[in-house]
N, CA, C and O atoms as CSV, one atom per row, in Angstrom:
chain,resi,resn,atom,element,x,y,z
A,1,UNK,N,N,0.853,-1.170,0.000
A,1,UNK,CA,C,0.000,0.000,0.000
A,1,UNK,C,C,0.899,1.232,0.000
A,1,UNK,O,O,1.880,1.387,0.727
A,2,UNK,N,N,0.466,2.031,-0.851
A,2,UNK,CA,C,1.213,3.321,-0.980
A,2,UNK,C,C,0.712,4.318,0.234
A,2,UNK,O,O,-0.421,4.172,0.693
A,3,UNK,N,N,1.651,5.398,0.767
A,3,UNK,CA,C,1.533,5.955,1.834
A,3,UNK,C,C,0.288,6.881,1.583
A,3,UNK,O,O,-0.684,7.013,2.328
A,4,UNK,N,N,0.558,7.589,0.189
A,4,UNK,CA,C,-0.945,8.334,-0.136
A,4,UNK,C,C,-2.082,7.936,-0.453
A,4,UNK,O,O,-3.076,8.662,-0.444
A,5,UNK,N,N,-2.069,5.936,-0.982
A,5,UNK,CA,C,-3.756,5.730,-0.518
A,5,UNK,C,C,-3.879,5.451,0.593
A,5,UNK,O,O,-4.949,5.781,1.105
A,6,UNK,N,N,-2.936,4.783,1.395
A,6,UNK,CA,C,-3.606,5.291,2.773
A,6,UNK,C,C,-4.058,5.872,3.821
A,6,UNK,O,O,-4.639,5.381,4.788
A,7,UNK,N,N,-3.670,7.319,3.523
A,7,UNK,CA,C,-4.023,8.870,3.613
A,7,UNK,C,C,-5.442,9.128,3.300
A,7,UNK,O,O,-6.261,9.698,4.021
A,8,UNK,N,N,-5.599,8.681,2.247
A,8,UNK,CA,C,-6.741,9.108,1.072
A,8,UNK,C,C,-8.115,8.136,1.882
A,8,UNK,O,O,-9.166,8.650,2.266
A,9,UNK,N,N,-7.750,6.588,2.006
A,9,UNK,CA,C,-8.371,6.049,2.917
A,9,UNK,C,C,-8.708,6.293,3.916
A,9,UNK,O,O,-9.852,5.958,4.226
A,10,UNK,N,N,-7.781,7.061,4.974
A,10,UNK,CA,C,-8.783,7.321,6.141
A,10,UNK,C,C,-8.926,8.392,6.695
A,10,UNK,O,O,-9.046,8.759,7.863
A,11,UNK,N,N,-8.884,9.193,5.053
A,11,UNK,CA,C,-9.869,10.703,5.533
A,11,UNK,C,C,-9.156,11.948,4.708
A,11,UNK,O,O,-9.370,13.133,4.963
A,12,UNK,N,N,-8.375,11.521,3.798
A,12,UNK,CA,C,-8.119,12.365,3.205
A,12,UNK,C,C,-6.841,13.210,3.225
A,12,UNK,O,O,-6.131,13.633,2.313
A,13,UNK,N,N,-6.760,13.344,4.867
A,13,UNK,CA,C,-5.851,14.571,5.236
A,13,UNK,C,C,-4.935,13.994,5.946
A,13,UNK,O,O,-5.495,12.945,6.266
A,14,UNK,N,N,-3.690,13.971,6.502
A,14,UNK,CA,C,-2.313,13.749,7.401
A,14,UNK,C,C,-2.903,13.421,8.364
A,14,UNK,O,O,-2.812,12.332,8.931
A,15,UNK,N,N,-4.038,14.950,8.862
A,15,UNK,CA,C,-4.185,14.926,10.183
A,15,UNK,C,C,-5.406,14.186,10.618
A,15,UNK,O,O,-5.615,13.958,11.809
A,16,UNK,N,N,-6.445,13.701,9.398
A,16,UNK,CA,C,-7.423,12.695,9.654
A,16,UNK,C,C,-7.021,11.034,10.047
A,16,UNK,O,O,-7.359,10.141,10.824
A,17,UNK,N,N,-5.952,11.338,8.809
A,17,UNK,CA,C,-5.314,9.927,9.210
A,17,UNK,C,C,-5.166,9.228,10.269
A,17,UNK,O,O,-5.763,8.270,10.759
A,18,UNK,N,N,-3.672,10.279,10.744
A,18,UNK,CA,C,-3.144,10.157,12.170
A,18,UNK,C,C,-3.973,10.288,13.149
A,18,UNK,O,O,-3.791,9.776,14.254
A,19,UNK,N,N,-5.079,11.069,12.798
A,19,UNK,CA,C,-6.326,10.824,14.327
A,19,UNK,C,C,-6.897,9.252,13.881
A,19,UNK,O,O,-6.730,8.427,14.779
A,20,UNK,N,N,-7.433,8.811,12.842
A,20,UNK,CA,C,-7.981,7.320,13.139
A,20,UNK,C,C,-6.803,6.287,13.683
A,20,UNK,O,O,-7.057,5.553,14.638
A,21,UNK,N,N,-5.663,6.263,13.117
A,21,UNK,CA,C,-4.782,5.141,13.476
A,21,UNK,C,C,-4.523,5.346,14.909
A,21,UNK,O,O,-4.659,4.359,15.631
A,22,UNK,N,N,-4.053,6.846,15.624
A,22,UNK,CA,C,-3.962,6.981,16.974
A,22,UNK,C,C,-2.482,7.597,17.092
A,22,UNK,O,O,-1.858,7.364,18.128
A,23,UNK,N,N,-1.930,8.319,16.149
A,23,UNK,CA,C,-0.863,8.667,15.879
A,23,UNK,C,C,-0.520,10.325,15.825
A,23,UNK,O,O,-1.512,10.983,16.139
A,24,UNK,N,N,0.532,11.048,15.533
A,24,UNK,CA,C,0.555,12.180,15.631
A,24,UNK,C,C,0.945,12.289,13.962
A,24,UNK,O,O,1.456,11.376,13.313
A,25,UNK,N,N,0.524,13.807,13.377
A,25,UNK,CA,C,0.889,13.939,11.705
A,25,UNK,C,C,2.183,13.452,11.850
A,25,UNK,O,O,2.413,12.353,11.346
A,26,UNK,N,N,3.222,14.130,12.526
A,26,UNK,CA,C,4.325,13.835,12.294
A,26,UNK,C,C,5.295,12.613,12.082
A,26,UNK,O,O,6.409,12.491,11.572
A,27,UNK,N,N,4.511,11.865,12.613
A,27,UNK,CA,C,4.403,10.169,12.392
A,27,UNK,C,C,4.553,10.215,11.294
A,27,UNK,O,O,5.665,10.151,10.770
A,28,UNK,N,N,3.023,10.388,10.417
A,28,UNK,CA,C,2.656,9.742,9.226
A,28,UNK,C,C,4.007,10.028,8.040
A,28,UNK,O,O,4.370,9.189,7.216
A,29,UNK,N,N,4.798,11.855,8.260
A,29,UNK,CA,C,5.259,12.045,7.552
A,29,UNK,C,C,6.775,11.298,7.200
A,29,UNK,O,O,7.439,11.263,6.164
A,30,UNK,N,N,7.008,10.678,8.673
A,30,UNK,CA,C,7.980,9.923,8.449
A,30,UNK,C,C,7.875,8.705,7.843
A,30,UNK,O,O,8.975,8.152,7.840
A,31,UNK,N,N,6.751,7.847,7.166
A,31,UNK,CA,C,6.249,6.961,6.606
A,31,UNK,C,C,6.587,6.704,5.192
A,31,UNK,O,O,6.150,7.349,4.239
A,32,UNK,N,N,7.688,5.354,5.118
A,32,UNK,CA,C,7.932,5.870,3.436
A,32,UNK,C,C,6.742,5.181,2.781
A,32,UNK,O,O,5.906,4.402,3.239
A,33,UNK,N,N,7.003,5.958,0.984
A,33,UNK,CA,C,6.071,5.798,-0.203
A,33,UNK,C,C,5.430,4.709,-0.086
A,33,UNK,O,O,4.200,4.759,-0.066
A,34,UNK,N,N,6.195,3.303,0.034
A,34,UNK,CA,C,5.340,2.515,0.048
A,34,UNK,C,C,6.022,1.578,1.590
A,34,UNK,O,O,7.095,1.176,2.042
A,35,UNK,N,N,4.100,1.621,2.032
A,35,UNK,CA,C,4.678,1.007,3.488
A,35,UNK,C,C,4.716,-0.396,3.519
A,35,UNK,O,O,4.247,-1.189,2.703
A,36,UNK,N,N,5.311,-0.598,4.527
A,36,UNK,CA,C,5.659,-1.920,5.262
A,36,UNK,C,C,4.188,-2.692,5.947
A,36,UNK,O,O,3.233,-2.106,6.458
A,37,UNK,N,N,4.381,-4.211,5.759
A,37,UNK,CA,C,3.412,-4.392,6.311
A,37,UNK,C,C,2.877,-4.382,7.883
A,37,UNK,O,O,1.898,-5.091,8.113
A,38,UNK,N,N,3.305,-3.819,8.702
A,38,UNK,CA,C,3.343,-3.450,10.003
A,38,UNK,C,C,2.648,-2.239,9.808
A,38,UNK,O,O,1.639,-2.252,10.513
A,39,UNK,N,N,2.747,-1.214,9.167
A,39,UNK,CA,C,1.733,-0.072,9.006
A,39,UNK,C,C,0.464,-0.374,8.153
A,39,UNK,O,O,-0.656,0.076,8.393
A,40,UNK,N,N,0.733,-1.036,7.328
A,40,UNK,CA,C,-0.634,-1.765,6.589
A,40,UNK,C,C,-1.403,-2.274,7.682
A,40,UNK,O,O,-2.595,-1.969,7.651
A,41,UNK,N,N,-0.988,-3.024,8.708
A,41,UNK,CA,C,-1.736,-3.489,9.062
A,41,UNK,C,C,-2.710,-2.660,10.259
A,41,UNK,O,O,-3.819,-2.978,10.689
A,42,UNK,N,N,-1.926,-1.597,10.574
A,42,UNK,CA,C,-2.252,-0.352,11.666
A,42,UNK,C,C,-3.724,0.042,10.761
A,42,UNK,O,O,-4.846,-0.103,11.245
A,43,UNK,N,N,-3.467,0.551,9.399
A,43,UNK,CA,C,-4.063,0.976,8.449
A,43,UNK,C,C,-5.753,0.346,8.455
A,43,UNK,O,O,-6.808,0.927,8.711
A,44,UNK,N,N,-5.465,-1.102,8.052
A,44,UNK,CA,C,-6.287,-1.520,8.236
A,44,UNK,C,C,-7.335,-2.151,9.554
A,44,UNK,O,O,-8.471,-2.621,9.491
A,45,UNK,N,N,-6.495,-1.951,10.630
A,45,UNK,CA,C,-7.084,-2.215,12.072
A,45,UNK,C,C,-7.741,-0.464,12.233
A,45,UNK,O,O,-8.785,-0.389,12.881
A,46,UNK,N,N,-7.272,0.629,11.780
A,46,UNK,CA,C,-8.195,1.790,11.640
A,46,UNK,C,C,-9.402,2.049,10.967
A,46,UNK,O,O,-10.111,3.017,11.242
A,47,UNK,N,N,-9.708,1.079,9.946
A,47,UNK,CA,C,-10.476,1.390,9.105
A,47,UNK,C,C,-11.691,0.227,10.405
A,47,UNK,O,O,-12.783,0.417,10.941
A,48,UNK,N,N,-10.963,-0.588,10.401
A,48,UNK,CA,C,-12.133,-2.084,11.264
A,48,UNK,C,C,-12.755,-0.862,11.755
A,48,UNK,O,O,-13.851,-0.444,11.385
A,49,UNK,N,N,-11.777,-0.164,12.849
A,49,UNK,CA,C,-12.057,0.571,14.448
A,49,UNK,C,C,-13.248,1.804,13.773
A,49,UNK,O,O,-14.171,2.155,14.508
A,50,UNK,N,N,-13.132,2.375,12.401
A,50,UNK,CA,C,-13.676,3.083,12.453
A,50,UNK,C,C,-14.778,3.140,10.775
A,50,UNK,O,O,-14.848,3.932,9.835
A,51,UNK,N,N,-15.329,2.107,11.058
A,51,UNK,CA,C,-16.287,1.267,9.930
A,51,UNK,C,C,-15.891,2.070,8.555
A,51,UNK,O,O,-16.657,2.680,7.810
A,52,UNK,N,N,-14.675,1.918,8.452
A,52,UNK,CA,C,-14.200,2.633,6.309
A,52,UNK,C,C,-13.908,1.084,6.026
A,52,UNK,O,O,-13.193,0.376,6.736
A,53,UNK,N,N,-14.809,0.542,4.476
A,53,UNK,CA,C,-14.540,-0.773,3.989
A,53,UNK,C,C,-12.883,-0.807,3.714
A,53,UNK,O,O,-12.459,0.165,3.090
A,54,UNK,N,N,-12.278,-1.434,3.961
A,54,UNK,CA,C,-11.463,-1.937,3.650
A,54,UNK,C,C,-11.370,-2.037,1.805
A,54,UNK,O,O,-12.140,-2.900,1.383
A,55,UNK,N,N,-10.837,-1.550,1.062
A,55,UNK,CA,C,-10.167,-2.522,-0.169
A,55,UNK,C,C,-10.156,-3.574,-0.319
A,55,UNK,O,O,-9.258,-4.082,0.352
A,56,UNK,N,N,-10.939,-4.570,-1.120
A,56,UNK,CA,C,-10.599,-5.927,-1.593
A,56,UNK,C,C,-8.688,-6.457,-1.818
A,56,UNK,O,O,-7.992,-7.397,-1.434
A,57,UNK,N,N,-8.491,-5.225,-2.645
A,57,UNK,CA,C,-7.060,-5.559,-2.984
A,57,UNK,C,C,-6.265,-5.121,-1.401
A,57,UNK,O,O,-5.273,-5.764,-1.058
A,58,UNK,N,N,-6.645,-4.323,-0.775
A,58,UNK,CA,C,-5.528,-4.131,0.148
A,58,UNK,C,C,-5.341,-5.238,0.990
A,58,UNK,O,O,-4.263,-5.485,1.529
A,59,UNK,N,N,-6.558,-6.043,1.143
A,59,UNK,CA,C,-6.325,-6.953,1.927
A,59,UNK,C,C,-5.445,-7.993,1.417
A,59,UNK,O,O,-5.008,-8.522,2.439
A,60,UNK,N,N,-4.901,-8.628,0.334
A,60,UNK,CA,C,-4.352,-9.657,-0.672
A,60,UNK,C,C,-4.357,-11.133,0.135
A,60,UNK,O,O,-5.294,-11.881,-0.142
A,61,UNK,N,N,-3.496,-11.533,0.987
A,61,UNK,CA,C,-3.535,-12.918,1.697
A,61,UNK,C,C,-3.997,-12.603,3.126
A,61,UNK,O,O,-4.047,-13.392,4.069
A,62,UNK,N,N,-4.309,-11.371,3.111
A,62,UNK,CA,C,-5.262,-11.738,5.011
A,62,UNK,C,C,-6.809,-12.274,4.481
A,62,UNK,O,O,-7.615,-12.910,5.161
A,63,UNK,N,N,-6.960,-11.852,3.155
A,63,UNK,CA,C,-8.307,-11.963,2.862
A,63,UNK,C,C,-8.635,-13.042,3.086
A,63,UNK,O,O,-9.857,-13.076,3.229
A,64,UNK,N,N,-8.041,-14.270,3.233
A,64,UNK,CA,C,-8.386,-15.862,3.423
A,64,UNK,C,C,-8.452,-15.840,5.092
A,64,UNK,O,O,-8.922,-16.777,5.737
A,65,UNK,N,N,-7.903,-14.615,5.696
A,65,UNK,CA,C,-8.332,-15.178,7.368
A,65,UNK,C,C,-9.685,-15.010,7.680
A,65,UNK,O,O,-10.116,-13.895,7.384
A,66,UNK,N,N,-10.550,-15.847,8.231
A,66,UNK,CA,C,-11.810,-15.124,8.518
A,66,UNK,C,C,-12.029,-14.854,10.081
A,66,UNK,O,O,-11.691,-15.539,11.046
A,67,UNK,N,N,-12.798,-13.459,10.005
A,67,UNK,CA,C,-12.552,-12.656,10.961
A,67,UNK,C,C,-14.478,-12.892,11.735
A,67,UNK,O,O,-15.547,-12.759,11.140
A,68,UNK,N,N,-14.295,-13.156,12.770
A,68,UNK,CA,C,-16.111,-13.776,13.078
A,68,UNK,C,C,-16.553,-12.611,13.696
A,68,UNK,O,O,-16.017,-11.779,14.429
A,69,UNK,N,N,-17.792,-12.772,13.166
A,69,UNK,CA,C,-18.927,-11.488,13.780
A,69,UNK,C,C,-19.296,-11.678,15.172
A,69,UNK,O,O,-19.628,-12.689,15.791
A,70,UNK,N,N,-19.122,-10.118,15.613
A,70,UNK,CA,C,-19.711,-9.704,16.830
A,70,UNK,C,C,-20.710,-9.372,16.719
A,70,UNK,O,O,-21.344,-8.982,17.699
């Protein structure tokens, strides 16, 4: 995942971002182009926490974990 769709994903702005994941902007800016999967996965535990669908593609091989309803 590139650092600017995942910007774009959860809200557009640095500072939307860094408020869903739980982070400060200045974080995000230290984040290279394309992240690691340790921030992918922050990424996507923000979107769970704060009901934004997830990407089909972002998910690629977690997509086979299944995750059970609460």
């Amino acid at each position: 995942m590139k650092k600017a769709d995942a910007i774009e994903l959860l809200g557009g702005s640095v500072a939307v971002a860094a408020k869903a994941i739980g982070i400060n902007p200045q974080a995000i800016s230290q984040w290279p182009d394309v992240l690691p999967a340790r921030l992918v996965d922050r990424v996507i535990a923000a979107c769970v926490r704060t009901g934004i669908a997830v990407p089909d593609g972002v998910l690629g091989a977690r997509a086979s974990v299944e995750v059970p309803h609460v």
